[in-house]
KEKE-3310 file (N, C-alpha, C; in steps of 0.2 Angstrom, whole numbers, plus 5000, padded with zeros to 4 digits):
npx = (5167:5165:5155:5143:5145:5145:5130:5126:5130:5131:5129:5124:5111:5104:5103:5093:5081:5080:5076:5062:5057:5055:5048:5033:5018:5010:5005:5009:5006:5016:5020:5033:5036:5043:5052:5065:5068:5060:5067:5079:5074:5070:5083:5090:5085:5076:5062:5059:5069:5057:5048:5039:5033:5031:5024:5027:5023:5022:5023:5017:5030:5038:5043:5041:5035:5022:5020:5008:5001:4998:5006:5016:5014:5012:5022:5031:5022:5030:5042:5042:5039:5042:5059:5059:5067:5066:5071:5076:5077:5085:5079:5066:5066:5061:5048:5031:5020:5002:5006:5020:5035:5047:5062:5056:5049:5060:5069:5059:5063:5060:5065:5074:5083:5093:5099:5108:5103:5092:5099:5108:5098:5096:5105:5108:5098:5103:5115:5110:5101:5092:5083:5071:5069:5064:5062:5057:5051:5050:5045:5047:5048:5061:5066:5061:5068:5080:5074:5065:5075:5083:5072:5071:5084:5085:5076:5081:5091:5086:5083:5074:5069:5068:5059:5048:5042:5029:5025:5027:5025:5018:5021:5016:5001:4997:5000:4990:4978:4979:4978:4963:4956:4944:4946:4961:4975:4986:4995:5004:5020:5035:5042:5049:5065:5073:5065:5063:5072:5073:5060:5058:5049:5039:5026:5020:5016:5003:4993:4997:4993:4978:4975:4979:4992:5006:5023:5038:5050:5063:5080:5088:5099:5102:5100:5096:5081:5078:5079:5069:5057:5056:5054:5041:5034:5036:5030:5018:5013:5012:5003:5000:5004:5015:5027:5043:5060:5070:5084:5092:5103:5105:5091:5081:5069:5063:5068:5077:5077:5080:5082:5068:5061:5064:5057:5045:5046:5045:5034:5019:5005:4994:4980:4982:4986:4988:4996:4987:4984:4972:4966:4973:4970:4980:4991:5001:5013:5012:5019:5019:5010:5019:5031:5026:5031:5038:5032:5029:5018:5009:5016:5014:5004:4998:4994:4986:4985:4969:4965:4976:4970:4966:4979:4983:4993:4995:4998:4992:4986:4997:5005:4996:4999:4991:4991:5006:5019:5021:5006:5003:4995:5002:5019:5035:5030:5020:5027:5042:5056:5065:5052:5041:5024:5019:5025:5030:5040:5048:5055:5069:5067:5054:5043:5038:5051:5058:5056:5058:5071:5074:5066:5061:5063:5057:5044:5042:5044:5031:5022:5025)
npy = (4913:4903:4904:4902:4891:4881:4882:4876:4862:4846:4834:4839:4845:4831:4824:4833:4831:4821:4817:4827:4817:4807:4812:4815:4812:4812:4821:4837:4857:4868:4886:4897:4913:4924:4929:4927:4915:4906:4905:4900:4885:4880:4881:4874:4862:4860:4857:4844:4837:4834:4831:4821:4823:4836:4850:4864:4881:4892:4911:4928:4934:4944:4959:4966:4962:4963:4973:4986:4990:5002:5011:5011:5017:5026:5030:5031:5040:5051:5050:5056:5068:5086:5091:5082:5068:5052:5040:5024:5007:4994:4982:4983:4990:4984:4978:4977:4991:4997:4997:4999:4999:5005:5004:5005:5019:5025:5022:5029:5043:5048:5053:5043:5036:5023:5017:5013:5013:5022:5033:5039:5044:5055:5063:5065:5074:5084:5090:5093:5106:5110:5102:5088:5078:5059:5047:5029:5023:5005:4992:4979:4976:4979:4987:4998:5007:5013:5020:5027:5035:5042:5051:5056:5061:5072:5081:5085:5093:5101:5099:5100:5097:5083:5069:5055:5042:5031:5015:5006:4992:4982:4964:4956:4959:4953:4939:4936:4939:4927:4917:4918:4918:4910:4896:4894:4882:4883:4877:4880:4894:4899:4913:4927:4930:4942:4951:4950:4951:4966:4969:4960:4948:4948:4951:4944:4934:4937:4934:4920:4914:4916:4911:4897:4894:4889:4896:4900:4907:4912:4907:4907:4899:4880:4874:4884:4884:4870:4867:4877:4871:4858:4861:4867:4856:4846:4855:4854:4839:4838:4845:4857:4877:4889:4904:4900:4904:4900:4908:4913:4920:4931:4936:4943:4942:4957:4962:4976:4990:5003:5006:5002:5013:5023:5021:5020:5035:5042:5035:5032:5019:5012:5010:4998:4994:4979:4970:4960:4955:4963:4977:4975:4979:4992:4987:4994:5008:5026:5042:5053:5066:5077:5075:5077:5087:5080:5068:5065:5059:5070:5082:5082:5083:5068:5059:5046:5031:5024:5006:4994:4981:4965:4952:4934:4930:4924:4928:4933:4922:4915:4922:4922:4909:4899:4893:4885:4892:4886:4882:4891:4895:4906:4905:4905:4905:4914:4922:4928:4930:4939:4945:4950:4944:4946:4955:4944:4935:4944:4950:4947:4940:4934:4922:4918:4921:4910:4898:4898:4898:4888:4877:4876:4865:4854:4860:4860:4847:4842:4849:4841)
npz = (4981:4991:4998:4991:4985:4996:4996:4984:4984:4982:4987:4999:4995:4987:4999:5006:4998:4997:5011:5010:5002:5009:5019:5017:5014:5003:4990:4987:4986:4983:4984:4975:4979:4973:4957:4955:4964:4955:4945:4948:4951:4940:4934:4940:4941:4949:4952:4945:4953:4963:4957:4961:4972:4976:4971:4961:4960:4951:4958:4955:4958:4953:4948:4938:4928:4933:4935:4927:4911:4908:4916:4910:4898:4901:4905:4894:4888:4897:4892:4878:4879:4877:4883:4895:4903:4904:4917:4919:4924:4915:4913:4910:4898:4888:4891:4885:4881:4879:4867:4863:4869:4879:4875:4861:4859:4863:4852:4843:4847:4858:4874:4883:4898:4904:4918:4933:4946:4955:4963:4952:4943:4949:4951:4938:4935:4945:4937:4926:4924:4916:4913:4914:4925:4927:4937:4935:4945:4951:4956:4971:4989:4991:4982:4988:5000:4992:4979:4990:4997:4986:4982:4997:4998:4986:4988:5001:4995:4988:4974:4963:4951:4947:4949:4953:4944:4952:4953:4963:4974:4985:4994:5004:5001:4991:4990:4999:4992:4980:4991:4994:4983:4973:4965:4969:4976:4982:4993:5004:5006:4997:5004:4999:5001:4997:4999:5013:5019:5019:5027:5035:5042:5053:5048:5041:5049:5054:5044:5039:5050:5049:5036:5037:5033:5029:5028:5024:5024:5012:5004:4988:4984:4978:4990:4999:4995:4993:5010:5014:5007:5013:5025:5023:5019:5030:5041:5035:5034:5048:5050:5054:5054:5053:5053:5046:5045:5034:5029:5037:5037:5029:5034:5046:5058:5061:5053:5040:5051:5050:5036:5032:5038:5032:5019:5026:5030:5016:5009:5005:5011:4997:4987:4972:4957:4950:4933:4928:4939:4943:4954:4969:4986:4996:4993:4986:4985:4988:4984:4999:5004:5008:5001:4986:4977:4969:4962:4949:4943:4949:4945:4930:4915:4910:4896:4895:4881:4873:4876:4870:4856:4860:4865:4863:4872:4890:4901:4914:4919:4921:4931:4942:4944:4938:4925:4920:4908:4900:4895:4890:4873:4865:4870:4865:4849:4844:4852:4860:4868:4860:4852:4863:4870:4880:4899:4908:4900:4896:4907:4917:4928:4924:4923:4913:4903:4909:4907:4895:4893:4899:4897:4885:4876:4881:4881:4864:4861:4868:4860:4848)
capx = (5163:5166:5148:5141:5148:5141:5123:5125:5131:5125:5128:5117:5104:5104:5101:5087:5079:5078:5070:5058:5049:5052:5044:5028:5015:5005:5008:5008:5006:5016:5020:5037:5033:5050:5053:5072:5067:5058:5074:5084:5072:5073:5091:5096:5080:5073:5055:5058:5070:5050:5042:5033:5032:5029:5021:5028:5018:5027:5020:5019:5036:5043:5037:5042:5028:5017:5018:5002:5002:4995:5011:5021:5010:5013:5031:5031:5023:5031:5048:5042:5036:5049:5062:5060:5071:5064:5077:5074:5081:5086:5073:5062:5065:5058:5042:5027:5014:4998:5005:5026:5038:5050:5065:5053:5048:5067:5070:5056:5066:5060:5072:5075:5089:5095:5104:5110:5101:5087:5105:5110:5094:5096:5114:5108:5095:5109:5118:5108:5093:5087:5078:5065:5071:5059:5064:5053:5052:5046:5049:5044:5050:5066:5070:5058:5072:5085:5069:5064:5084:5082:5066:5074:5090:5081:5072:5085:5097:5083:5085:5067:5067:5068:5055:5049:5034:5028:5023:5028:5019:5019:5020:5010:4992:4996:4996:4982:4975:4980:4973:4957:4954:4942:4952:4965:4977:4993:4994:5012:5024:5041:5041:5055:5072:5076:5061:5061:5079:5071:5054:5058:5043:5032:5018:5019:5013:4994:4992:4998:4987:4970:4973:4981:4996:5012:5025:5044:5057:5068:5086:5088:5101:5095:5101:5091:5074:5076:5078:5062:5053:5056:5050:5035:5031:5035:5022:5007:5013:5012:4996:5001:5005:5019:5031:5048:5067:5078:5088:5094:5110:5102:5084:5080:5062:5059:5072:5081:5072:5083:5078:5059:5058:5064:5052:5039:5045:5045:5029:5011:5003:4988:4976:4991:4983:4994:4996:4984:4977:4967:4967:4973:4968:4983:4996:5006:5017:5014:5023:5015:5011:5026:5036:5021:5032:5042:5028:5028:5009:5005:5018:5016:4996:5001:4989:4985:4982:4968:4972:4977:4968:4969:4982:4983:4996:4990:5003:4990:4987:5003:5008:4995:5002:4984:4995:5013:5021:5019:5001:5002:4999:5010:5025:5038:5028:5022:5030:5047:5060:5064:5047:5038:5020:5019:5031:5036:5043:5053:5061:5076:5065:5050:5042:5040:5059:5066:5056:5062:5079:5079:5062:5061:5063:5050:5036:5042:5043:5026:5018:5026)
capy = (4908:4899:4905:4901:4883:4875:4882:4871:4856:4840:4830:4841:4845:4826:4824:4837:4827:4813:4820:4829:4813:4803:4817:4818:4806:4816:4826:4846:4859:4877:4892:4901:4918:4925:4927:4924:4909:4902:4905:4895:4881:4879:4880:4869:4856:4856:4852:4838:4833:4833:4830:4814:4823:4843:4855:4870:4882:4899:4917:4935:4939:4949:4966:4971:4958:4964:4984:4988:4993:5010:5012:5009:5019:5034:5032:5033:5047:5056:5051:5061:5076:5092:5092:5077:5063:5045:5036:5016:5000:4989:4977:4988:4995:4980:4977:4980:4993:4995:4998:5000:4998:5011:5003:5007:5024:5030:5022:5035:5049:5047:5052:5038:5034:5018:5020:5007:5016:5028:5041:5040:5049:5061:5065:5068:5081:5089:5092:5096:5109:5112:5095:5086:5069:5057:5039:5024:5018:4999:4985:4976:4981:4978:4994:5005:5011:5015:5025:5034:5038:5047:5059:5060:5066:5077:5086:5088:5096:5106:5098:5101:5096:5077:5066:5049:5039:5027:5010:4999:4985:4977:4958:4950:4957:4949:4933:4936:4940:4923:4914:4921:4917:4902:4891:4893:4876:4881:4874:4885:4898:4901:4918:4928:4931:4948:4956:4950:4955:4974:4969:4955:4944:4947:4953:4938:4929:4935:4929:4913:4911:4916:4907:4889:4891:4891:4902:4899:4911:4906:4910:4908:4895:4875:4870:4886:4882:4865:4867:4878:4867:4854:4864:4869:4850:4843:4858:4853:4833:4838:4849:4863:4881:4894:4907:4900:4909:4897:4911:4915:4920:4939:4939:4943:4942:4964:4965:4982:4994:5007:5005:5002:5020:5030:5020:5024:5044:5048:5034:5028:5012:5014:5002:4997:4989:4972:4967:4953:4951:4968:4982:4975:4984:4994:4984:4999:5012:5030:5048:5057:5072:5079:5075:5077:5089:5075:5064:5065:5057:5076:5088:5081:5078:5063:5055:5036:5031:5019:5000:4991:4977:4960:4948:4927:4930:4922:4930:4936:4917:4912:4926:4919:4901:4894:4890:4884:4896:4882:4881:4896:4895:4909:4904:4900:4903:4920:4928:4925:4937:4943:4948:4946:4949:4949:4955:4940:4935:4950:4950:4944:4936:4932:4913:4913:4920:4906:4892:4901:4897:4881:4872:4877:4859:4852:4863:4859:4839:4841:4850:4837)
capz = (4979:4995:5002:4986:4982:5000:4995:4979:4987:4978:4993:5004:4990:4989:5006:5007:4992:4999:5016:5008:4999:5015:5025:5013:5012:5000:4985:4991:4980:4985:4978:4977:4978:4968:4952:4956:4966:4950:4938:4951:4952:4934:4931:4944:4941:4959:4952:4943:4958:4970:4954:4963:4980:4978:4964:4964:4958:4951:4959:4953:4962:4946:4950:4930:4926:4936:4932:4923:4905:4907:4918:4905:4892:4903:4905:4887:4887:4899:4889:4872:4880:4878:4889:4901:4904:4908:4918:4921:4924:4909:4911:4909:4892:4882:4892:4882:4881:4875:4859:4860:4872:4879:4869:4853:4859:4863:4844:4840:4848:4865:4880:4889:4899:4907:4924:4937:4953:4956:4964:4944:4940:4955:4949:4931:4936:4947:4934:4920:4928:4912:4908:4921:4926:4930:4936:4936:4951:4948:4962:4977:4995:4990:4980:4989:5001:4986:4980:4994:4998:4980:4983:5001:4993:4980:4992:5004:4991:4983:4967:4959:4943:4948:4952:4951:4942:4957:4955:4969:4974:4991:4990:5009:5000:4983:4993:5002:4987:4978:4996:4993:4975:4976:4966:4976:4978:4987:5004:5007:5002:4999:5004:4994:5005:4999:5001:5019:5020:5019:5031:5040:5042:5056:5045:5036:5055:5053:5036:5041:5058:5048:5031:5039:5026:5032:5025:5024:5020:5008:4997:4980:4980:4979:4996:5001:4989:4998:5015:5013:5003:5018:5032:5021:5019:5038:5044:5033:5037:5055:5050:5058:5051:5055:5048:5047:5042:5033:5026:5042:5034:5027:5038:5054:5061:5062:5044:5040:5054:5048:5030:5032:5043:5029:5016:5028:5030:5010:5004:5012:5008:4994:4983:4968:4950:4948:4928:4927:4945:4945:4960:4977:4991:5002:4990:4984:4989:4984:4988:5005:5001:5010:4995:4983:4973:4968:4963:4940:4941:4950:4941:4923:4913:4908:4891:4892:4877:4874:4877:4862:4856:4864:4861:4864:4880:4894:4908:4917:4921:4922:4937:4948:4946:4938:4921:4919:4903:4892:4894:4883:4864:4860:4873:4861:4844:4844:4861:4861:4871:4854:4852:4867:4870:4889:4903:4910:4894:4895:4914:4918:4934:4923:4923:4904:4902:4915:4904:4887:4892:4902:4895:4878:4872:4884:4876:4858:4864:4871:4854:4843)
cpx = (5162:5157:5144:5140:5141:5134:5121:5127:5129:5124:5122:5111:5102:5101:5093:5080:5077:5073:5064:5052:5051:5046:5037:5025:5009:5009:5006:5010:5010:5021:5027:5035:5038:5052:5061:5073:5065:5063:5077:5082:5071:5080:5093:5090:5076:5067:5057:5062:5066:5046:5034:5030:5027:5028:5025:5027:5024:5023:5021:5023:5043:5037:5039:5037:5021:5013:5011:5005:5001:5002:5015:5020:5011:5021:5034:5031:5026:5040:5047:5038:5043:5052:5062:5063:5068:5071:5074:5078:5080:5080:5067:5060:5060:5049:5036:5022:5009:5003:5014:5029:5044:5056:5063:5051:5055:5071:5067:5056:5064:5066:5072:5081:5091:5101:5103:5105:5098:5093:5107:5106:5094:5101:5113:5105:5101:5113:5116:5101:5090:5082:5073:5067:5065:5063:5061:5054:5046:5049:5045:5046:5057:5070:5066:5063:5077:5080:5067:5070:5083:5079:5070:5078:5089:5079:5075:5091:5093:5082:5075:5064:5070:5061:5053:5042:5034:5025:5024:5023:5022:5019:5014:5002:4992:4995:4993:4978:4975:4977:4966:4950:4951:4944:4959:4968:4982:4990:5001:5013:5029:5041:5050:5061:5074:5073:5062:5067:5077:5064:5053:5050:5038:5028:5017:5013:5003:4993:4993:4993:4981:4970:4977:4986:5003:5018:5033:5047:5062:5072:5084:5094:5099:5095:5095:5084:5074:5074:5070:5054:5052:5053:5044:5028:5029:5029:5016:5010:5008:5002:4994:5004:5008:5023:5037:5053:5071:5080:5089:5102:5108:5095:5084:5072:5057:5061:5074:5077:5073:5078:5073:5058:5061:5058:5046:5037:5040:5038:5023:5008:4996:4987:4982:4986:4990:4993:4994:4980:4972:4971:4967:4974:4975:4989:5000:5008:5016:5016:5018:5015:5014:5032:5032:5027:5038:5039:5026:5022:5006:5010:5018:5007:4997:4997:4990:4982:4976:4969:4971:4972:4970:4973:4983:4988:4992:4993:4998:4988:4994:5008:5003:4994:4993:4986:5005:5011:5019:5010:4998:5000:5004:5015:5026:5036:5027:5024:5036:5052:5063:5058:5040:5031:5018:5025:5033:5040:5049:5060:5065:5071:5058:5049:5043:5049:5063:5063:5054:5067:5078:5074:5060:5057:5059:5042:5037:5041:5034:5021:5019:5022)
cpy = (4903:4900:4905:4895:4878:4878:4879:4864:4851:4834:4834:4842:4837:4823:4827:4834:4820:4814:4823:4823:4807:4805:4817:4809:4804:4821:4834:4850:4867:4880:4895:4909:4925:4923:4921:4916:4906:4901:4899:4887:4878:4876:4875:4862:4854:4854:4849:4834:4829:4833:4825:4818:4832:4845:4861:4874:4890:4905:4922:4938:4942:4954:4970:4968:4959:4971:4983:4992:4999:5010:5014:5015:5027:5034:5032:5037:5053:5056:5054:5068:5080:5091:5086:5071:5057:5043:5029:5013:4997:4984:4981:4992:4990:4976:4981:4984:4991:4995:4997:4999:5005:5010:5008:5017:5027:5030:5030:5044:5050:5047:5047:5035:5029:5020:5012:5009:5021:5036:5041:5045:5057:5066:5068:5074:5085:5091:5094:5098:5110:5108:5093:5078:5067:5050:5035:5019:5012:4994:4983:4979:4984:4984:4999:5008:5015:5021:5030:5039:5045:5052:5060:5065:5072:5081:5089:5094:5101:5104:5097:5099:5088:5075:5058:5046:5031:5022:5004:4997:4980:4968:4954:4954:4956:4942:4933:4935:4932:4918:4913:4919:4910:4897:4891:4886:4877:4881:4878:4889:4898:4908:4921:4933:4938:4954:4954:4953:4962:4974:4967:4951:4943:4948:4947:4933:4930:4930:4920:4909:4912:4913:4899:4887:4893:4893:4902:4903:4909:4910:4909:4901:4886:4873:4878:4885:4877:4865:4870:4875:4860:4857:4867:4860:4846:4849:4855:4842:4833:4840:4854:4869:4888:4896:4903:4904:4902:4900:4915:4921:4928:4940:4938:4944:4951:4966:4971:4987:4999:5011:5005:5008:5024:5027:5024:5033:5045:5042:5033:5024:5015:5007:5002:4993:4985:4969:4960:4948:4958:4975:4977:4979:4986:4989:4988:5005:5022:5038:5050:5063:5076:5082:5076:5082:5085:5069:5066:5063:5066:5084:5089:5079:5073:5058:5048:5034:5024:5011:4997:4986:4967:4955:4939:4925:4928:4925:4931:4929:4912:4915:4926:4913:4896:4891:4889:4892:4891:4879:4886:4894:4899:4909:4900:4903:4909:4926:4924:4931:4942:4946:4946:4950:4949:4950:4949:4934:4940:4951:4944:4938:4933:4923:4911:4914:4913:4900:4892:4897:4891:4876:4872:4871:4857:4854:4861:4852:4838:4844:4844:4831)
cpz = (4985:4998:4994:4985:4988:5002:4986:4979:4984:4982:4998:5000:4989:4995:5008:5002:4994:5005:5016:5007:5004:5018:5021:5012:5006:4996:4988:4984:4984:4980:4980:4973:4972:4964:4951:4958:4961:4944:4941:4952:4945:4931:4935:4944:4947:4957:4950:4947:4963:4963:4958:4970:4978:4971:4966:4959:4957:4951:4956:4956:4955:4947:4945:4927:4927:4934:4926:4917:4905:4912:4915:4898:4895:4905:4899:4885:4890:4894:4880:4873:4881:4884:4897:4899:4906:4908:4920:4920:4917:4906:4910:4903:4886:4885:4887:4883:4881:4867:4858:4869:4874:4874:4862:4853:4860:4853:4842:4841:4855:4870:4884:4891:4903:4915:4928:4945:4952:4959:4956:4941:4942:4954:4944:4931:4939:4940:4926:4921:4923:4908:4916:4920:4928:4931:4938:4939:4952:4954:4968:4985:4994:4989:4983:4994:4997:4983:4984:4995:4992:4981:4988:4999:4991:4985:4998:5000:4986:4973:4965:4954:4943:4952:4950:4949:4947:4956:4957:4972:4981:4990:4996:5004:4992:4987:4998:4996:4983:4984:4995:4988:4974:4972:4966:4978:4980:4993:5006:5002:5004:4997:5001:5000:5003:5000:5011:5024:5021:5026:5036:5039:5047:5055:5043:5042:5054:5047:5036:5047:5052:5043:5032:5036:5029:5024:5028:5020:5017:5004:4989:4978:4979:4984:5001:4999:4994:5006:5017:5012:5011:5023:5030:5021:5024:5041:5041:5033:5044:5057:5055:5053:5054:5050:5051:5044:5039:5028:5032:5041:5031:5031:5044:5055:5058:5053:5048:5041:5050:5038:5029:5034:5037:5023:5017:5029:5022:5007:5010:5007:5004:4990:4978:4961:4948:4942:4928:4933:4946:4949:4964:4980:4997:4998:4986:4989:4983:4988:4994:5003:5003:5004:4987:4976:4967:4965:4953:4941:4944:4944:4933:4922:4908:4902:4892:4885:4877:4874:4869:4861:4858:4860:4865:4871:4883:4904:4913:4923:4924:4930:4941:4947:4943:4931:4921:4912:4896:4890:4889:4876:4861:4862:4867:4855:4843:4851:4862:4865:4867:4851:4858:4867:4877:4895:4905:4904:4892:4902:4915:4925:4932:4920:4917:4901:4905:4910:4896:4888:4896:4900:4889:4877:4876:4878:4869:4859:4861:4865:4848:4843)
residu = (UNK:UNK:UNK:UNK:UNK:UNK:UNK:UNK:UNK:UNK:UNK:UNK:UNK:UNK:UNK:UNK:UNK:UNK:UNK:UNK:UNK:UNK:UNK:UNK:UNK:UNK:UNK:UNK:UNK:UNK:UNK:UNK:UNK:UNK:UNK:UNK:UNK:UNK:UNK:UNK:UNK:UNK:UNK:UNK:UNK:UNK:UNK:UNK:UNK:UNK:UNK:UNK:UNK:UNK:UNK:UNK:UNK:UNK:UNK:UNK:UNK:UNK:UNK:UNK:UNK:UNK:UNK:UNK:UNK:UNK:UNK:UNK:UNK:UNK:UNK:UNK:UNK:UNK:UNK:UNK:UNK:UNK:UNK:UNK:UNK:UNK:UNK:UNK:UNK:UNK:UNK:UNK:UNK:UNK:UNK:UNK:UNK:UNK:UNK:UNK:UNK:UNK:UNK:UNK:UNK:UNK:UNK:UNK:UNK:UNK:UNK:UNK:UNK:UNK:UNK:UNK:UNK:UNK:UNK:UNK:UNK:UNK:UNK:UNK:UNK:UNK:UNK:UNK:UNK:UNK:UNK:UNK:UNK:UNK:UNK:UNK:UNK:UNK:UNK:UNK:UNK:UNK:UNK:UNK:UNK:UNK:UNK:UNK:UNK:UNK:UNK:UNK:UNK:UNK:UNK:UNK:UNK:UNK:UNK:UNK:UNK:UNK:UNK:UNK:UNK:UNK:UNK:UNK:UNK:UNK:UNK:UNK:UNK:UNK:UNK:UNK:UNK:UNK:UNK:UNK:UNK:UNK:UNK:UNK:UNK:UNK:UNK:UNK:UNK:UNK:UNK:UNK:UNK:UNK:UNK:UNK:UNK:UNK:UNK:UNK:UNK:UNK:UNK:UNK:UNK:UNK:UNK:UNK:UNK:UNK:UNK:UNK:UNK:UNK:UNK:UNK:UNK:UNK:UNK:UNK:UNK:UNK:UNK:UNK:UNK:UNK:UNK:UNK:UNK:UNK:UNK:UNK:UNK:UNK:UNK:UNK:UNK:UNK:UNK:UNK:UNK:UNK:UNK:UNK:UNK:UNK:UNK:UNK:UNK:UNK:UNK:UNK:UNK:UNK:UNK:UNK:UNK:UNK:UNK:UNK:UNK:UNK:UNK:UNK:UNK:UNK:UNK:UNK:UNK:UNK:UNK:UNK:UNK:UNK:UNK:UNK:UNK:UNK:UNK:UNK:UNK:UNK:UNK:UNK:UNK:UNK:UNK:UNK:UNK:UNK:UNK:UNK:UNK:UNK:UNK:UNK:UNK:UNK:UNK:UNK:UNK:UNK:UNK:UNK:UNK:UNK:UNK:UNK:UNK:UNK:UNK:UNK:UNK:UNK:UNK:UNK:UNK:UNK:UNK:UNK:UNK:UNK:UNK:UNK:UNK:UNK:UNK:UNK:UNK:UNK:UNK:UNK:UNK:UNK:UNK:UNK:UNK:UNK:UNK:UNK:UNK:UNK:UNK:UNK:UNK:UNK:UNK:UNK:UNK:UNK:UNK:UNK:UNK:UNK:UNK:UNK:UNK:UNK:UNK:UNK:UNK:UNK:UNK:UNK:UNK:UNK:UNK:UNK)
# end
């Protein structure tokens, strides 16, 4: 706890707090680009600490939020077709469809198996040739090494009857894409600490030069959030625009070379459909065709079924920062995490989950 405690400090968050609305002459609007980051900003109150000074604006950094429905709708199908295994992460299983959820189709006899790690799936095949593993590899930079490791593995040990349904999603050309967007009001980012822990941030440098918006790497706990959030506010004081690290403590400038060079062996960068911002261009990761026999989108013909009919959600605005959760009508009312009608309602790292549990009573307040 010791490397824990002095990044919850309330004397140095206090301090940073204070500097902040010295430093600022002007109310500033930025975005933390991390789901995780927006849990923690909740739970430990940092907006309402800079309520008078900073906005802080919550992005599409929950990459179970983002995953497209037809993703989901064929991970579905591919878990009640004979003989195939769906393996996925937990959060995972209560995200909705068009129509059901995996949860609901394993109820309805669907294989689906929970694992801790894309090796857990790799293992099950190994050990049981007679079924076809698939694991649903869903995430941001973060887990695409743990992912590629997998196929590499599989491919090196000949394991054949494993593969993986792809839908990772790069994070610099969603904020591009949100720069872009012409109503557009962040002037910064808190860029997300454990993606850059796997990337490092030099990419992040053009992005920065050509849209005038400086870009701060940041932790998770409040004395990281802050520190961030100040050196986001003293640049656009200054009115000037660069990448900073203040998560020096896991990031390094190039990140885990190591780790990015096997990403890049076993995927290559393609256009990527983001749940509620459309197709971004060159924003996902999919197999090379190298590994192509490892690739469930080519070895299985996988039905989509058509999409359901619309429902009052508005996640779609919510995961590019243009509504809070409670601008919603059916946060709360009918989308609850017991029955939720959009992913980030459902993620452990989703905007509406984090202001389910820590704002609830605000949005009831505020209807009464």
């Amino acid at each position: 706890m010791k490397y824990l405690e002095e990044y919850r400090d309330r004397a140095l968050v206090d301090k940073l707090v204070a500097k902040i609305h010295q430093s600022a002459t002007r109310r500033h609007t930025l975005m933390e680009v991390c789901g995780g980051q927006t849990h923690a900003i909740l739970r430990f109150g940092i907006d309402a600490l800079l309520e008078k000074t900073v906005t802080l604006v919550h992005g599409p950094g929950c990459p179970v939020c983002v995953t497209p429905v037809a993703m989901i709708d064929q991970a579905i199908a591919l878990a009640q077709m004979p003989d195939v295994v769906l393996c996925t992460f937990g959060d995972m299983m209560r995200v909705p469809g068009s129509r059901q959820s995996l949860l609901e189709a394993r109820a309805q006899g669907g294989q689906v198996r929970m694992v801790y790690s894309p090796l857990d799936a790799v293992k099950l095949a190994q050990a049981d040739p007679t079924k076809q593993y698939v694991f649903f590899a869903v995430g941001f930079e973060t887990t695409a090494p743990a992912n590629a490791l997998a196929v590499y593995q599989a491919d090196q040990q000949g394991i054949s009857n494993f593969a993986i349904l792809s839908t990772h999603v790069l994070v610099r050309p969603a904020m591009e894409t949100i720069l872009k967007h012409p109503d557009c009001r962040i002037e910064g980012f808190l860029a997300a600490g454990h993606v850059c822990t796997i990337t490092g941030y030099a990419g992040y440098e053009a992005l920065c030069e050509q849209y005038k918006t400086p870009i701060v790497v940041t932790g998770f706990e409040p004395v990281d959030i802050l520190s961030g959030v100040l050196h986001c506010v003293e640049q656009l004081e200054a009115g000037v625009a660069s990448v900073q690290n203040a998560y020096t403590r896991s990031v390094q400038r190039e990140g885990n070379q190591q780790a990015w060079r096997l990403v890049e062996t076993v995927f290559e960068v393609t256009d990527q459909e983001w749940r509620g911002m459309g197709t971004i261009p060159r924003s996902g990761l999919r197999l090379r065709s190298r590994y192509g026999a490892h690739d469930a989108a080519q070895r299985f013909e996988i039905p989509t079924p058509e999409p359901a009919a619309a429902n009052p959600c508005r996640a779609a605005e919510v995961l590019q920062g243009f509504i809070t959760p409670h601008e919603c009508p059916a946060f709360g009312v009918s989308c609850t995490p017991e029955a939720p009608l959009g992913a980030p309602m459902v993620s452990s790292e989703g905007a509406c989950a984090a202001y389910y549990r820590y704002r609830r009573t605000e949005a009831l307040n505020t209807e009464g």
